[in-house]
Short mmCIF file of the C-alpha atoms (twelve columns), coordinates in Angstrom:
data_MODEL
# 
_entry.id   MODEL 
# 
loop_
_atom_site.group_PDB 
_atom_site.id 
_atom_site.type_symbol 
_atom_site.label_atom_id 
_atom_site.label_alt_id 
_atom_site.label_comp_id 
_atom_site.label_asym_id 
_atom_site.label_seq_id 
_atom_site.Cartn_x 
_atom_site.Cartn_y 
_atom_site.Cartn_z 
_atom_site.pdbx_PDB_model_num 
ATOM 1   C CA . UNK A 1   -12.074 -12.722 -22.639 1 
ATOM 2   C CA . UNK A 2   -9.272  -11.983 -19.797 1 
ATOM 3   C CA . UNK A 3   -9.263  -9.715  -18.005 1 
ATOM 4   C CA . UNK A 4   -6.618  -7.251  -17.366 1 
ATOM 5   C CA . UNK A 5   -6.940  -5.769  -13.520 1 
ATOM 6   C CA . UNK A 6   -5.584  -2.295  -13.152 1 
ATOM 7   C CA . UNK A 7   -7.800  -1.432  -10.461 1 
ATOM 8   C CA . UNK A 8   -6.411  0.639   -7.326  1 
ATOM 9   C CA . UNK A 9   -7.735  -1.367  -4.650  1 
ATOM 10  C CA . UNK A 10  -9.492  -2.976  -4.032  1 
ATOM 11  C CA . UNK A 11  -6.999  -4.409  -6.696  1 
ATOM 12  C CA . UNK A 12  -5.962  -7.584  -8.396  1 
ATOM 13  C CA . UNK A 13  -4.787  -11.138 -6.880  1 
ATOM 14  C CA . UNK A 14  -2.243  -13.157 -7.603  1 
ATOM 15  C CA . UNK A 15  -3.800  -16.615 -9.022  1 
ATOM 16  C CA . UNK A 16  -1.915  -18.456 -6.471  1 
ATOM 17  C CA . UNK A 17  -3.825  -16.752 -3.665  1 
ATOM 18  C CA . UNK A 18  -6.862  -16.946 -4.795  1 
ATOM 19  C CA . UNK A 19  -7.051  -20.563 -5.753  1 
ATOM 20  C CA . UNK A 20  -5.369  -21.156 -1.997  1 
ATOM 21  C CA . UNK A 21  -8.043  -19.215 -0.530  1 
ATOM 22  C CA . UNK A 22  -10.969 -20.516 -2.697  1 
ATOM 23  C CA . UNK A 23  -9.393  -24.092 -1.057  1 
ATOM 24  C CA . UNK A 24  -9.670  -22.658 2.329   1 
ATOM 25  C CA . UNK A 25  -12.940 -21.769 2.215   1 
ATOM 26  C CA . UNK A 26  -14.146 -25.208 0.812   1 
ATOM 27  C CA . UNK A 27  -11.888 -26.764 3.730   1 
ATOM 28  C CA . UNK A 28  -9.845  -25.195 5.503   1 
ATOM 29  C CA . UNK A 29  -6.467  -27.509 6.749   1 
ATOM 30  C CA . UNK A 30  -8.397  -30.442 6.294   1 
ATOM 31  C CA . UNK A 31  -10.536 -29.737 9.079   1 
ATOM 32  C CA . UNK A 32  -13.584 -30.542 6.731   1 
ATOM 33  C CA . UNK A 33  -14.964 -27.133 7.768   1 
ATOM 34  C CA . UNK A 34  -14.587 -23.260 5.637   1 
ATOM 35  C CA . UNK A 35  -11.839 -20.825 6.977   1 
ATOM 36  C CA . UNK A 36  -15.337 -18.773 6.982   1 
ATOM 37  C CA . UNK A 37  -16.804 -20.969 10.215  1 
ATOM 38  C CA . UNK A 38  -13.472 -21.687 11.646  1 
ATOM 39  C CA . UNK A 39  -12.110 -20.638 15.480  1 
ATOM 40  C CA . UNK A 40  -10.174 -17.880 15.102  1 
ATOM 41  C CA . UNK A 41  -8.489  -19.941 18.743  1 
ATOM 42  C CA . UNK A 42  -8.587  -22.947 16.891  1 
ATOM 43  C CA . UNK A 43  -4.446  -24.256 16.506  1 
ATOM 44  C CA . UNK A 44  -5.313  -24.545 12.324  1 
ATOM 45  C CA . UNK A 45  -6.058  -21.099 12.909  1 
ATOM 46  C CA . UNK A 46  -2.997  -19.826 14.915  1 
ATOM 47  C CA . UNK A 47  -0.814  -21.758 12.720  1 
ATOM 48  C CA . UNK A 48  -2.152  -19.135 10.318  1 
ATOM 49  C CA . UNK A 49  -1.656  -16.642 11.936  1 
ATOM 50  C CA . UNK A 50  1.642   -16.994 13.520  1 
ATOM 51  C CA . UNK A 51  3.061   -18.149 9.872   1 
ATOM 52  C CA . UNK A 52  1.882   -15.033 7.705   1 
ATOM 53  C CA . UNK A 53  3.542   -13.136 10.944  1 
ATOM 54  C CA . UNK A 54  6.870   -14.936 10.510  1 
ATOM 55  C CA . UNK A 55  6.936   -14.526 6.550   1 
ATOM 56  C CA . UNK A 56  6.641   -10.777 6.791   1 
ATOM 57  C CA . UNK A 57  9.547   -10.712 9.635   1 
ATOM 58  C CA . UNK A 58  11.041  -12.536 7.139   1 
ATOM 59  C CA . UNK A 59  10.203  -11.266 3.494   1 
ATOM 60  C CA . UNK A 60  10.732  -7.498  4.883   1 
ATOM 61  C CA . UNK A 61  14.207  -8.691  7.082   1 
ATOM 62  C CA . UNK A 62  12.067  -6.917  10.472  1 
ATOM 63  C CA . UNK A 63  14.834  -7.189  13.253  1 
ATOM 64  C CA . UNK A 64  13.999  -8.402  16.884  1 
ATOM 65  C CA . UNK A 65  12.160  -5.719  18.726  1 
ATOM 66  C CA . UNK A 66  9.252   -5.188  16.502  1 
ATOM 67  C CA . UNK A 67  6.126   -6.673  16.478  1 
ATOM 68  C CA . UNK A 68  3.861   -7.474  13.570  1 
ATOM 69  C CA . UNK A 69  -0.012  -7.078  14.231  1 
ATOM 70  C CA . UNK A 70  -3.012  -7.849  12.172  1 
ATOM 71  C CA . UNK A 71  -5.844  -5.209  12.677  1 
ATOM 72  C CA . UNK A 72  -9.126  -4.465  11.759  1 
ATOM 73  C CA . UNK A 73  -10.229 -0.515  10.937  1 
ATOM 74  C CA . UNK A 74  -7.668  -0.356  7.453   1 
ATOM 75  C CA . UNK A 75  -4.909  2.284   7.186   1 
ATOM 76  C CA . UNK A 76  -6.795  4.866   8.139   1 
ATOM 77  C CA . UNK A 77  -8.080  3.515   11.552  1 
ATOM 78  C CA . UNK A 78  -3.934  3.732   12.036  1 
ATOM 79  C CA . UNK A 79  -4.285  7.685   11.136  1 
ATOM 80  C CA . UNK A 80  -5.324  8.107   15.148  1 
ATOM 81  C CA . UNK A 81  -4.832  4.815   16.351  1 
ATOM 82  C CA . UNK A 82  -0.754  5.735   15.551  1 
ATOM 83  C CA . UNK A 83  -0.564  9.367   17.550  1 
ATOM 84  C CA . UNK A 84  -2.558  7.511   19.835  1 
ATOM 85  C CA . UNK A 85  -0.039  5.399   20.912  1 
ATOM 86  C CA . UNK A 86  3.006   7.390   19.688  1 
ATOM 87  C CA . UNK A 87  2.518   11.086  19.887  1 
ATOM 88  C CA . UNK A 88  3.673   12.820  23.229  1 
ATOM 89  C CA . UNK A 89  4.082   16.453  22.420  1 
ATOM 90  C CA . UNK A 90  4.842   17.069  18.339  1 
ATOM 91  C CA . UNK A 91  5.125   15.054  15.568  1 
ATOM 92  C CA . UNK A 92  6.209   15.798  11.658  1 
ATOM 93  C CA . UNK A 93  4.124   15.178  8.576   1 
ATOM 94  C CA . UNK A 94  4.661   15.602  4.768   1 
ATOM 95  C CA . UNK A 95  1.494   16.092  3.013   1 
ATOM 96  C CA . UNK A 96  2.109   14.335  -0.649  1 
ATOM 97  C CA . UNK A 97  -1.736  13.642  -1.407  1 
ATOM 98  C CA . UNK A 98  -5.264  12.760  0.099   1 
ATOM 99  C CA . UNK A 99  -4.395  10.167  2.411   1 
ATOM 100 C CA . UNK A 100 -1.174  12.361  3.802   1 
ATOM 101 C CA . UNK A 101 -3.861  14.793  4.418   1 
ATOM 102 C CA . UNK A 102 -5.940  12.760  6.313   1 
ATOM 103 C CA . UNK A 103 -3.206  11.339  8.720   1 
ATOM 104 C CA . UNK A 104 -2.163  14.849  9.454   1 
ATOM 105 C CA . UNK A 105 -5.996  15.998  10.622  1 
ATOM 106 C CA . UNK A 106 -6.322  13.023  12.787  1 
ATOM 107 C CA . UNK A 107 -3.007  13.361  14.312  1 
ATOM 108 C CA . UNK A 108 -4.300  17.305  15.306  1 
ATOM 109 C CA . UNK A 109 -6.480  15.230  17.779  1 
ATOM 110 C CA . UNK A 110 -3.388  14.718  19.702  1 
ATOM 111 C CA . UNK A 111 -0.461  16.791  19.736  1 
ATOM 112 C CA . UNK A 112 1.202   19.614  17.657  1 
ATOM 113 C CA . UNK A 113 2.165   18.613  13.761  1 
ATOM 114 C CA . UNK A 114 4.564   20.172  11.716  1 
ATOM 115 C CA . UNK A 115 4.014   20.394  8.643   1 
ATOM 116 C CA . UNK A 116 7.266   20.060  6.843   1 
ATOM 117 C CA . UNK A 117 6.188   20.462  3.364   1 
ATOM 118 C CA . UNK A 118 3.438   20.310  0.605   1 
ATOM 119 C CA . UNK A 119 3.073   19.444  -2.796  1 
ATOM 120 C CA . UNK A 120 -0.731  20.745  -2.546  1 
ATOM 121 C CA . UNK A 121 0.286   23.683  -4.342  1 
ATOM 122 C CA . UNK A 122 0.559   21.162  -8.008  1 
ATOM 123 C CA . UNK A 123 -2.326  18.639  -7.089  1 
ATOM 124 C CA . UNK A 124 0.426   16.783  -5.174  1 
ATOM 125 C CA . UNK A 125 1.993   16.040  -8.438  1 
ATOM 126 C CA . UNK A 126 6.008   15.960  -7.156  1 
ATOM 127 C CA . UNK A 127 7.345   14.974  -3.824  1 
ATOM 128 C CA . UNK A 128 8.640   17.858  -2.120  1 
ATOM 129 C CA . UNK A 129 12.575  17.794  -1.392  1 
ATOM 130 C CA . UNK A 130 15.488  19.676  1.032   1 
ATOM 131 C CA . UNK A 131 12.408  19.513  3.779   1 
ATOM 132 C CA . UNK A 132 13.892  19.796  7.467   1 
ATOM 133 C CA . UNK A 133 12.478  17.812  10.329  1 
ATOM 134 C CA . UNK A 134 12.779  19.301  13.610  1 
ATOM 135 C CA . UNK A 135 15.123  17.018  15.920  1 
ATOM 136 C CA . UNK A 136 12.613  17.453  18.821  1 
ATOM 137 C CA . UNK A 137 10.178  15.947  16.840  1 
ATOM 138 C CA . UNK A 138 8.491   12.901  18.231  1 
ATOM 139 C CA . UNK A 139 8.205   11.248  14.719  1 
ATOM 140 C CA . UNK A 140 8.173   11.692  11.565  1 
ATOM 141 C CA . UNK A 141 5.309   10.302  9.490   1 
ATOM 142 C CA . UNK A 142 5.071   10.530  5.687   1 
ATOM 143 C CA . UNK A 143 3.534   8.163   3.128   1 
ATOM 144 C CA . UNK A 144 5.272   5.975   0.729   1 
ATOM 145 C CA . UNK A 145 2.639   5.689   -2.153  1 
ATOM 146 C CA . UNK A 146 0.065   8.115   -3.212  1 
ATOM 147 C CA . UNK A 147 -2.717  5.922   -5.312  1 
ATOM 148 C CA . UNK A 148 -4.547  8.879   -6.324  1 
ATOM 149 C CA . UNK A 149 -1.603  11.029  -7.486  1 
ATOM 150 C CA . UNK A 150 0.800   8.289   -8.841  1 
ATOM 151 C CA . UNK A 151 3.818   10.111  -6.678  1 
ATOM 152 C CA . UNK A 152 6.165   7.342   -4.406  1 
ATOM 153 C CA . UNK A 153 9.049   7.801   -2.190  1 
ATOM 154 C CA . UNK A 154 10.921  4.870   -2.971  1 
ATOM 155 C CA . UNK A 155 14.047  4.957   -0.380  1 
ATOM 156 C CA . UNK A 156 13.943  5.446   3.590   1 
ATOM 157 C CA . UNK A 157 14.090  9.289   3.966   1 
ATOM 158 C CA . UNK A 158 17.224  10.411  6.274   1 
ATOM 159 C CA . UNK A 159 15.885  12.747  9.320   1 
ATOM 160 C CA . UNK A 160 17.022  13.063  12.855  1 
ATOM 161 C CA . UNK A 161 13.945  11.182  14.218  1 
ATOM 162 C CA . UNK A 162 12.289  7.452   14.109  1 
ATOM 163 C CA . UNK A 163 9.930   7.496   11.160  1 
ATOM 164 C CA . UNK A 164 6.568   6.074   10.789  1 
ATOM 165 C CA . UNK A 165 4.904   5.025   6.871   1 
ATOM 166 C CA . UNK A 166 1.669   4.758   5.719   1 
ATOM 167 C CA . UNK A 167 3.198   1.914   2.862   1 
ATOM 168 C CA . UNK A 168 -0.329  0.520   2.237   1 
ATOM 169 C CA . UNK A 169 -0.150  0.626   -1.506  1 
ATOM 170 C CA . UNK A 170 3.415   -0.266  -2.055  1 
ATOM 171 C CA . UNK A 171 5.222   -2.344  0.942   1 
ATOM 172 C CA . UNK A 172 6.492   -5.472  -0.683  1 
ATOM 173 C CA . UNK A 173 7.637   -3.993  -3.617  1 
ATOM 174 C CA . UNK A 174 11.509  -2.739  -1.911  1 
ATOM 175 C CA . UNK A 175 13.446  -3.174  1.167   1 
ATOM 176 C CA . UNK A 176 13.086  -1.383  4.286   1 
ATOM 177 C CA . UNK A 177 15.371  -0.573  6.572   1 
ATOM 178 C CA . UNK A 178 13.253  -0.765  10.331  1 
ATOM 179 C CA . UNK A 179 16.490  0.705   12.020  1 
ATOM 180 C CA . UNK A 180 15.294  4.183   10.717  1 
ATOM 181 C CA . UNK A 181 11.078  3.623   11.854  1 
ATOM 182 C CA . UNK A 182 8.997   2.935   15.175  1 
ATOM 183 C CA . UNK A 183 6.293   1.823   12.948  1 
ATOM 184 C CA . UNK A 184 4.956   0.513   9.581   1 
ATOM 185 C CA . UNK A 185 1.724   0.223   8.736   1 
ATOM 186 C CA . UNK A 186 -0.082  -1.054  5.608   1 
ATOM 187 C CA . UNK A 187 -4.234  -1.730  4.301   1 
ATOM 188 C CA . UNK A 188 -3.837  -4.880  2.426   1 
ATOM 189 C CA . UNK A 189 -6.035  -4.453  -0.393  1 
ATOM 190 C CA . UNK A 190 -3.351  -3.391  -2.695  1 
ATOM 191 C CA . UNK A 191 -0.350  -5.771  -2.084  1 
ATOM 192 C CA . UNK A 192 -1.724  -8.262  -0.014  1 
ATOM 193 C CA . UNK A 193 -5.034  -9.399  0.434   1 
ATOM 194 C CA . UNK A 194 -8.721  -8.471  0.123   1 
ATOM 195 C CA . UNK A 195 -9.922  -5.711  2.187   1 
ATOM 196 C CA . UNK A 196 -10.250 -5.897  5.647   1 
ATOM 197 C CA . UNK A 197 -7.179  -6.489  7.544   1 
ATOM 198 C CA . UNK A 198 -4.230  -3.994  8.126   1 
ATOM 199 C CA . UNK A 199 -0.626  -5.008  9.317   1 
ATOM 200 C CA . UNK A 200 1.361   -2.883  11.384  1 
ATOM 201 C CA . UNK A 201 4.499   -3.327  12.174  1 
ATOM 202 C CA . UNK A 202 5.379   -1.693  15.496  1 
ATOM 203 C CA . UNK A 203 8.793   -1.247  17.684  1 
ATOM 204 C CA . UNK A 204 7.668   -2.420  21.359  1 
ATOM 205 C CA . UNK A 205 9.750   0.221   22.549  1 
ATOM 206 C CA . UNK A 206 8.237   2.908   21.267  1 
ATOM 207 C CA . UNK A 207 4.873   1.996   23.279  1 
ATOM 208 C CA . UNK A 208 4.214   3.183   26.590  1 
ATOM 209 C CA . UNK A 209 5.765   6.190   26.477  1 
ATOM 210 C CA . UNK A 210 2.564   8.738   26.235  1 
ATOM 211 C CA . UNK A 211 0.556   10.004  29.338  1 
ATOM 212 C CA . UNK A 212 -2.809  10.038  28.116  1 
ATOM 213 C CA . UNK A 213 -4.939  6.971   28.637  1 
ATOM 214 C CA . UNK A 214 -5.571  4.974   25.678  1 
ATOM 215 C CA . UNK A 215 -8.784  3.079   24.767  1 
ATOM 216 C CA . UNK A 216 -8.377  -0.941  25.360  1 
ATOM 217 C CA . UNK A 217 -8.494  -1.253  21.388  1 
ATOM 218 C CA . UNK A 218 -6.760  1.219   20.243  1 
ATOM 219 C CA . UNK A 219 -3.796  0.429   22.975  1 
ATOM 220 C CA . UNK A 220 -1.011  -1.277  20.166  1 
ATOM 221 C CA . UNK A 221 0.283   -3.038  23.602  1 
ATOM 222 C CA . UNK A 222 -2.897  -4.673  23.941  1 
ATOM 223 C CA . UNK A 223 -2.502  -6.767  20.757  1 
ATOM 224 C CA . UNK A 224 0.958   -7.628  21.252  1 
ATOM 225 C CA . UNK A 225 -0.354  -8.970  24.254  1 
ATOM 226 C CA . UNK A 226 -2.756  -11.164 22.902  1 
ATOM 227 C CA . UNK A 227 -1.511  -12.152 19.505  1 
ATOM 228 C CA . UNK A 228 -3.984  -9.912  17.610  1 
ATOM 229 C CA . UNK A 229 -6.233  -11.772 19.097  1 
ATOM 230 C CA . UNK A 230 -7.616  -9.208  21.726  1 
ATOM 231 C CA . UNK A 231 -11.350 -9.845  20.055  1 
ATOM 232 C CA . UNK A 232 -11.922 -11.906 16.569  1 
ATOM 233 C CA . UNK A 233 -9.206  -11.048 13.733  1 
ATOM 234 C CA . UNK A 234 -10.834 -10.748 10.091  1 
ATOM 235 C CA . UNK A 235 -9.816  -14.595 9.598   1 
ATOM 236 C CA . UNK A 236 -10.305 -14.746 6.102   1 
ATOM 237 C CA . UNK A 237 -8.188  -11.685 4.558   1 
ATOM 238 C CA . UNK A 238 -5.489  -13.145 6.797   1 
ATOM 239 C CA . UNK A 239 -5.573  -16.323 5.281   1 
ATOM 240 C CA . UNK A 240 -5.717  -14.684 2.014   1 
ATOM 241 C CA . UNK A 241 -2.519  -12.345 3.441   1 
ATOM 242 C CA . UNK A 242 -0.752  -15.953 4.392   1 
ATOM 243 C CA . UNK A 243 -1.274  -17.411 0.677   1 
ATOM 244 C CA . UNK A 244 0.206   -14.102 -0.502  1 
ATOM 245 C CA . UNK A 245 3.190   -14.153 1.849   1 
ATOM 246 C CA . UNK A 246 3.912   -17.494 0.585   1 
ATOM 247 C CA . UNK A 247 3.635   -16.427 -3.344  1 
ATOM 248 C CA . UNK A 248 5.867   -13.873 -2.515  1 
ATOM 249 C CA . UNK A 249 8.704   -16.081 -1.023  1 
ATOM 250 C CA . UNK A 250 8.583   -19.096 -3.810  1 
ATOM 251 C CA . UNK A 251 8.907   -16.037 -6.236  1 
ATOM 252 C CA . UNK A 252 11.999  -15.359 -4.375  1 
ATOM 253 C CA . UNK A 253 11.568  -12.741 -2.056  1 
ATOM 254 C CA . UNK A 254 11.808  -8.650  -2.294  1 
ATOM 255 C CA . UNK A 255 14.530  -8.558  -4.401  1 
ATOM 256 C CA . UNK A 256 12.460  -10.588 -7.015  1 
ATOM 257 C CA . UNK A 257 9.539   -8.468  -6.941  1 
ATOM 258 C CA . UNK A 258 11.034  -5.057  -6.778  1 
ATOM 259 C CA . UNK A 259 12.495  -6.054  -10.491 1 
ATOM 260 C CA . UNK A 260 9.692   -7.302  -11.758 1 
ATOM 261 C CA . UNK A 261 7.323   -4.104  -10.551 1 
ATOM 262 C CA . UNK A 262 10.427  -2.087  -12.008 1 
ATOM 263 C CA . UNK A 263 10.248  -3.564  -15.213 1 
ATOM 264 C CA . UNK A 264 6.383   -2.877  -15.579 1 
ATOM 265 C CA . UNK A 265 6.541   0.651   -14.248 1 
ATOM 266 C CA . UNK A 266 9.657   1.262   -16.908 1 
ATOM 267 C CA . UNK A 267 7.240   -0.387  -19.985 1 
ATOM 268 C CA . UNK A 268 4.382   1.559   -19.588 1 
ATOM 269 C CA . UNK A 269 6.078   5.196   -18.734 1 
ATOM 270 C CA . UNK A 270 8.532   4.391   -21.948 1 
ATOM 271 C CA . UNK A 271 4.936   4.234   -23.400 1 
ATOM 272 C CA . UNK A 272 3.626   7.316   -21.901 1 
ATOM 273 C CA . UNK A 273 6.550   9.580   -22.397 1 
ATOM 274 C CA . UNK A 274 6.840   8.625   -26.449 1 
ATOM 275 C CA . UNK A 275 3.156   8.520   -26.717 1 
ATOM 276 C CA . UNK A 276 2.289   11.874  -29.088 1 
ATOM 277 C CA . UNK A 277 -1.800  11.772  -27.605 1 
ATOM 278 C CA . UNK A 278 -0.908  10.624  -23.854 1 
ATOM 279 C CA . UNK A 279 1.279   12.243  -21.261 1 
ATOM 280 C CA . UNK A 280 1.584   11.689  -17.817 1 
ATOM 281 C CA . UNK A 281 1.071   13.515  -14.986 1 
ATOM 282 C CA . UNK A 282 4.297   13.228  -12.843 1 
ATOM 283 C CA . UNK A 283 6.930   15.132  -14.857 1 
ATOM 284 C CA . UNK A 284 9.663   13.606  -12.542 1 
ATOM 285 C CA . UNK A 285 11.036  10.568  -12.991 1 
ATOM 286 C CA . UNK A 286 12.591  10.392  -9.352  1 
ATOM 287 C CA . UNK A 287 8.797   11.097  -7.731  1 
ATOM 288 C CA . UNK A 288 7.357   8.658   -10.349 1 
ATOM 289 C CA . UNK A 289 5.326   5.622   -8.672  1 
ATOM 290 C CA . UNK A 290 6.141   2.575   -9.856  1 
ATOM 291 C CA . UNK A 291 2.302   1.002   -8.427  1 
ATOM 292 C CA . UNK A 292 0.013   3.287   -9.464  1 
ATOM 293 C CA . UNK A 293 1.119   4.945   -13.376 1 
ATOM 294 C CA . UNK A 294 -1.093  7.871   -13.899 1 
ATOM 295 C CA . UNK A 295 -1.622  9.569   -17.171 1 
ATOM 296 C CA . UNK A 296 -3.463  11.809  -19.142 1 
ATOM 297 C CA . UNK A 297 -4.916  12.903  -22.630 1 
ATOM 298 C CA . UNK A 298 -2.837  15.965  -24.154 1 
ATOM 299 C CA . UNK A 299 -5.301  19.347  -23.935 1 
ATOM 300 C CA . UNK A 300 -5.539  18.835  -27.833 1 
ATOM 301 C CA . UNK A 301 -7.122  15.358  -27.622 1 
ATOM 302 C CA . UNK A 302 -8.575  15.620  -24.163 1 
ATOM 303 C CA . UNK A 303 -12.073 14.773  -25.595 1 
ATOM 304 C CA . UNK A 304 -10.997 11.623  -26.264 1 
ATOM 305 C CA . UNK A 305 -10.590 10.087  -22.776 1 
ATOM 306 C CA . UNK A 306 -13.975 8.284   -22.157 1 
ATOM 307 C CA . UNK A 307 -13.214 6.766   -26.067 1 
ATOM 308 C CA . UNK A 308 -10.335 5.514   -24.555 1 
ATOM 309 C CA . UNK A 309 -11.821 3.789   -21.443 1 
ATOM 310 C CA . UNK A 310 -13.675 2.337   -23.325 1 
ATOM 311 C CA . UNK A 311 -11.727 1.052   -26.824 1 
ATOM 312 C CA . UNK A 312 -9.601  -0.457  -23.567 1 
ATOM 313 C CA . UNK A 313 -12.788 -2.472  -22.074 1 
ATOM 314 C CA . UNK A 314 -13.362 -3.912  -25.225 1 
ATOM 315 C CA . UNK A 315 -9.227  -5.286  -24.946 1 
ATOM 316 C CA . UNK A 316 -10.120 -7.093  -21.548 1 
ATOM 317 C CA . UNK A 317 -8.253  -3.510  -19.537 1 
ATOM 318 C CA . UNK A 318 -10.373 -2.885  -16.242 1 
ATOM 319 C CA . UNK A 319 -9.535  -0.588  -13.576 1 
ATOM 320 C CA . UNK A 320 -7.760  2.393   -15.299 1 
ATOM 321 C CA . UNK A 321 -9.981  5.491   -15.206 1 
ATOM 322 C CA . UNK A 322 -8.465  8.191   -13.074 1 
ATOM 323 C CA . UNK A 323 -9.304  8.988   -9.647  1 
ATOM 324 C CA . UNK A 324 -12.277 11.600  -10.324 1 
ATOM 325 C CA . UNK A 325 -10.041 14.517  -8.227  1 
ATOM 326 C CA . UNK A 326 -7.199  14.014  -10.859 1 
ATOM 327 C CA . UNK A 327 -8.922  12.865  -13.932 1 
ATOM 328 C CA . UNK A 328 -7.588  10.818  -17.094 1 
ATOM 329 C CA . UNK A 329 -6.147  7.650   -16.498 1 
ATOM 330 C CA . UNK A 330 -4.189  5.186   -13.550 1 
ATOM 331 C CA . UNK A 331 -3.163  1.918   -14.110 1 
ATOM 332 C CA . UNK A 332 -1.879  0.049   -10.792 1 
ATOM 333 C CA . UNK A 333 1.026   -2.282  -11.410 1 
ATOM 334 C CA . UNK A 334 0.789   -4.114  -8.154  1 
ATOM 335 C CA . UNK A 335 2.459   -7.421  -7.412  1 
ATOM 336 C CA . UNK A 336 -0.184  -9.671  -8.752  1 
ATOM 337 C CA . UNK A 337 -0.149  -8.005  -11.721 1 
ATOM 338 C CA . UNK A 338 1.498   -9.609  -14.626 1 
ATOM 339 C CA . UNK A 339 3.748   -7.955  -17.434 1 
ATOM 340 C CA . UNK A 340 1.713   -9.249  -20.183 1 
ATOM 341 C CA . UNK A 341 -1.550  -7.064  -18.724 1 
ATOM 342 C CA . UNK A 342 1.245   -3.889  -19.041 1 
ATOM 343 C CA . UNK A 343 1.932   -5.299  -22.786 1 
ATOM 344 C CA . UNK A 344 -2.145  -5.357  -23.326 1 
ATOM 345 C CA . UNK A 345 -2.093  -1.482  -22.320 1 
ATOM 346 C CA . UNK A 346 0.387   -0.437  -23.914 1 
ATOM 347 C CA . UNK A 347 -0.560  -1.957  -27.278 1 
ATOM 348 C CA . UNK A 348 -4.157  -0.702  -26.548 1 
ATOM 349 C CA . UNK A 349 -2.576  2.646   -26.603 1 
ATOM 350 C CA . UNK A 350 -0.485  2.323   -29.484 1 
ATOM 351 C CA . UNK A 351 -3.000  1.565   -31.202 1 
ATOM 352 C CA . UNK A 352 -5.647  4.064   -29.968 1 
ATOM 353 C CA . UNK A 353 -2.780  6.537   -31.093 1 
ATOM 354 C CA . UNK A 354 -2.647  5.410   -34.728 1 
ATOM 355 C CA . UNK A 355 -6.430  5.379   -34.779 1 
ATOM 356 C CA . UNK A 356 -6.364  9.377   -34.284 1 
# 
């Protein structure tokens, strides 16, 4: 039977990258050797390396003056590692879920945060709006995509500082414009590649500018410097990242995927919102993620929800119980994803409706 992957992450692969990386580790560039055993100095290697690095300069438009790094720890090594490097006095935070959260306690470690605004006070259901950011603010840090919640801000906020994202769950899926940020950074077992690797995608003049000592490895400049190559790179989700990169460009590019995850998203909330036993759990379309959809039972049929999870196993669906602070349902619509797994669901559920 196939298998439809709605898992949140780690999450679902496109074909192309997996076959690629299956070829890799059976022989990597011909060398007769696995991308497992493989130098990380060895030029096969670099050529890796310095080719996923070019697609996402490319892919994402990243201007001169930023650098791209590929870093172990995930997203939320970059939860310190960022006010680390970047946090002088104050900084600005918007907490929109769990991971929000979590940035804003490590950044405590090094400087004042401001708290701008909260949507704790609904289970982080809606993105909060008409926030101010204090101008003395050394940045401003928010994140894109809230798995957990199904929430997204989906266009470059306007404030009178440089921004920094958390984007681990939805970069790749819309434009960016880097002339507003000092730094992106992403995990890439949502949109990219199998745990393990995290890009980050750092203005080089933004560095250097703190007092306080910082830690050889946790010192951005020091893998600039060496090509994230300070100590060994995870070699293998980076070669994984690189297949990816390339899926993404002979799709056509951003534009390309940002319709096709828009199209999904659009299906399966058209679904939700004229469903008369499911409703979802983000009552604004605006705040709405279009990567992770999440949904519930209505209180009359609640009793029903492991029945579902289960009627969908037996249709191939994986992945879409809720995350267990929210409940119900989530269905990720990454990249990988195809529409027809969307079509699957949402038949699944019209169906599960006319059975009750």
């Amino acid at each position: 039977m196939k298998k439809h992957n709605f898992y949140a992450g780690p999450s679902i692969l496109s074909e192309y990258t997996i076959r690629n990386t299956v070829d890799g580790i059976l022989d990597f560039a011909g060398t007769g050797l696995s991308v497992l055993e493989i130098s990380h100095r060895s030029k096969e290697f670099q050529a890796v390396i310095d080719g996923a690095s070019e697609l996402v300069k490319e892919l994402l438009d990243v201007p001169e003056g930023f650098s791209v790094l590929w870093l172990g720890g995930g997203a939320s090594m970059q939860f310190c590692m960022l006010p680390f490097n970047l946090l002088k006095t104050k900084a600005s935070y918007i907490d929109t879920g769990t991971w929000a959260h979590n940035a804003i306690k490590e950044a405590r470690f090094f400087g004042d945060v401001d708290v701008v605004a909260s949507s704790e006070d609904a289970n982080y259901t809606y993105i909060p709006k008409n926030f101010v950011v204090p101008a003395d603010s050394d940045y401003f840090h928010y994140t894109s995509n809230n798995t957990i919640y199904g929430t997204e801000i989906r266009r470059d906020p306007d404030v009178p500082v440089k921004m920094v994202a958390d984007m681990s769950s939805d970069i790749f899926s819309r434009h960016i414009d880097f002339s507003k940020y000092d730094a992106v950074y992403a995990g890439a077992q949502k949109n990219l590649a199998p745990a393990g690797v995290t890009i980050v995608i750092v203005r080089d003049s933004a560095l250097g500018n703190v007092d306080r000592p910082i830690p050889t490895m946790l010192d951005y400049r020091t893998h600039i410097k060496k090509g994230s190559m300070f100590n060994t790179p995870p070699v293998l989700p980076i070669f994984a990242a690189y297949q990816t990169l390339k899926y993404y460009k002979e799709l056509g590019g951003i534009d390309t995927l940002e319709r096709m995850d828009l199209e999904k998203a659009a299906l399966l909330y058209d679904a939700i919102d004229s469903s008369r036993i499911f409703r979802g759990t983000v009552t604004d379309p605006e705040d709405r993620s279009i990567m992770n959809v999440c949904f519930v039972m209505k209180d009359e049929y609640k009793e029903l929800e492991k029945e579902f999870v289960d009627f969908a196993a037996e249709r191939g669906i994986v992945g879409i119980k809720g995350h267990r602070s929210v409940g119900g349902f989530r269905a990720s619509l990454y990249n990988a994803l195809p529409i027809e797994s969307v079509r699957v669901l949402v038949d699944a559920m019209d169906e599960f409706q006319a059975k009750h």
